[in-house]
N, C-alpha and C positions, 0 to 999 in steps of 0.2 A: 504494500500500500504506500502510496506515496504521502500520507500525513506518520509524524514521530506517535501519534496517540490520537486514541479514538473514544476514549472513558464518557466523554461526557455529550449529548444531545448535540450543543453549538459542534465539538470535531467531528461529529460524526458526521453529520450536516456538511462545515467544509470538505472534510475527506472525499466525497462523492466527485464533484466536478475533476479534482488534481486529477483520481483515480481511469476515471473517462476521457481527459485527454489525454493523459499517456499510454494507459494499453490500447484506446480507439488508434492514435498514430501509432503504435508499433503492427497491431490487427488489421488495419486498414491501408498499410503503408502511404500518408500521407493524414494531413491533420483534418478534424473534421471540424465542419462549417458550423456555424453558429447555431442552425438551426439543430442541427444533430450534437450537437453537445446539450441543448436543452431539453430537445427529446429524452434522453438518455439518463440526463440530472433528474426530470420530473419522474420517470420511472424510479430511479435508486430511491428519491427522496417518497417516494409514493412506499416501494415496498418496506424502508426504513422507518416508516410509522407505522405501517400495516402489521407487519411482519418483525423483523427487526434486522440490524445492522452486517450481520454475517450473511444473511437473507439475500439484504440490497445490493451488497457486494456481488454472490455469487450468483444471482438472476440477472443481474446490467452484465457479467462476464458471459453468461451466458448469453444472453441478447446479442452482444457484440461478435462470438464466434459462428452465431446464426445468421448475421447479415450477409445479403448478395458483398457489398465490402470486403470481407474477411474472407467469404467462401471464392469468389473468382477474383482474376484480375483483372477489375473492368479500364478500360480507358477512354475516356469521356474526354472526344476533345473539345476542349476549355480555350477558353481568349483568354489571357490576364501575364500576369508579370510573368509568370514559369512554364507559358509556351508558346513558341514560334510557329505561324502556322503558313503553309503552301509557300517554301523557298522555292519551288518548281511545281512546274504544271502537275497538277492530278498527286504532288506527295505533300502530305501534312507528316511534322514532325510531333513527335511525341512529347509529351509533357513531364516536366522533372523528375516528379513523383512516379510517372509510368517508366520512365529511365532508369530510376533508382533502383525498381520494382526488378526490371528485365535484367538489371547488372547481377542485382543478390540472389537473383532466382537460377541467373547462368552460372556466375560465379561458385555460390557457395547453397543456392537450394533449399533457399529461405527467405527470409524477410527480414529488407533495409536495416542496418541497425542506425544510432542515433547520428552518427558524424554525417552517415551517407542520407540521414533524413532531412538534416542541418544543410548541409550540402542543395538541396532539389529546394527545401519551403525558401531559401534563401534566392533560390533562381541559381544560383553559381554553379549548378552541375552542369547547364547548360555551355558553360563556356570550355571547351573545349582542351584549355590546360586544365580547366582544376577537374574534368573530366579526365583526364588521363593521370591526373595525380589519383584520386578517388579507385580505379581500375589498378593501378601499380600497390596502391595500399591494399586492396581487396584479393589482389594475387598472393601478397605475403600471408594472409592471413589460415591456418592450419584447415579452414573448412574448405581449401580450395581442392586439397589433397583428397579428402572425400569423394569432393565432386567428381574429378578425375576418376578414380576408383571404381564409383558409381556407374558412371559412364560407361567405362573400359567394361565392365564387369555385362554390364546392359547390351554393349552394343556385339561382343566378342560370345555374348550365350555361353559365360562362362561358367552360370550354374549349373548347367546340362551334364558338367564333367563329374560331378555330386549325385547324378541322378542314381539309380540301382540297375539301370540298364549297364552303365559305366562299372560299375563294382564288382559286379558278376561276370565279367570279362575275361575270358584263360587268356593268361600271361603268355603261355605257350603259343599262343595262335595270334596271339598279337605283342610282339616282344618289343616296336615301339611302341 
């Protein structure tokens, strides 16, 4: 939870909003709009009277991993600071947050973390050095090693070699 304490009615109260906007941007990869953050706040704060505060927590976490948001990657292209749109006939460019999204998701197979979310609501990913800084710092990083693996492993059918068809095999008859 993003509040230090919860003990009394008034933290409990603040705790809800901190809480919705950081897991909704790390869920959503990308921050949410005004309206969905109030959406989200009247629910917590609805089931935190209703119900109570462990309640409101884990029904708003639940809501958020049930949204179209969190479930696909939608990309809605957007006019505003953090996207560029039809530098050529018939191509629109994607938007920070959908950049961010396709890096972490090529990259490392998951979801933006905070620098690389810092990087897109700020518009800077879109420039192209601090774009290939972002890509150089996300290759160092150990989850990229995975991803590889993953890959290699996916595209080479190298569970097949596991299978019992495999294990059952006379060595004699096939000595490589």
């Amino acid at each position: 939870l993003p509040c230090a304490s919860y003990a009394t009615e008034e933290e409990q109260a603040a705790c809800g909003p901190g809480l919705i906007a950081s897991f909704g941007r790390r869920a959503f990869r990308r921050s949410l709009g005004t309206d969905e953050l109030e959406r989200y706040a009247r629910r917590f704060d609805g089931f935190r009277r209703t119900i109570d505060f462990r309640a409101a927590v884990q029904l708003v976490l639940m809501a958020l991993v049930q949204a179209p948001s969190f479930l696909y990657r939608i990309e809605i292209p957007v006019v505003d600071r953090t996207t560029v749109v039809d530098h050529a006939p018939g191509v629109v460019r994607v938007s920070a947050f959908a950049l961010a999204t396709r890096l972490s998701f090529l990259l490392w197979e998951s979801v933006p973390d905070d620098e690389l979310l810092d990087a897109a609501e700020s518009g800077a990913l879109l420039d192209p050095e601090v774009l290939a800084v972002e890509v150089d710092r996300m290759l160092e990083d150990p989850r990229v090693v995975d991803t590889i693996v993953d890959f290699d492993r996916q595209w080479l059918d190298v569970d097949r070699i596991l299978s019992d068809a495999n294990r059952t095999r006379d060595p004699a008859q096939y000595p490589d």
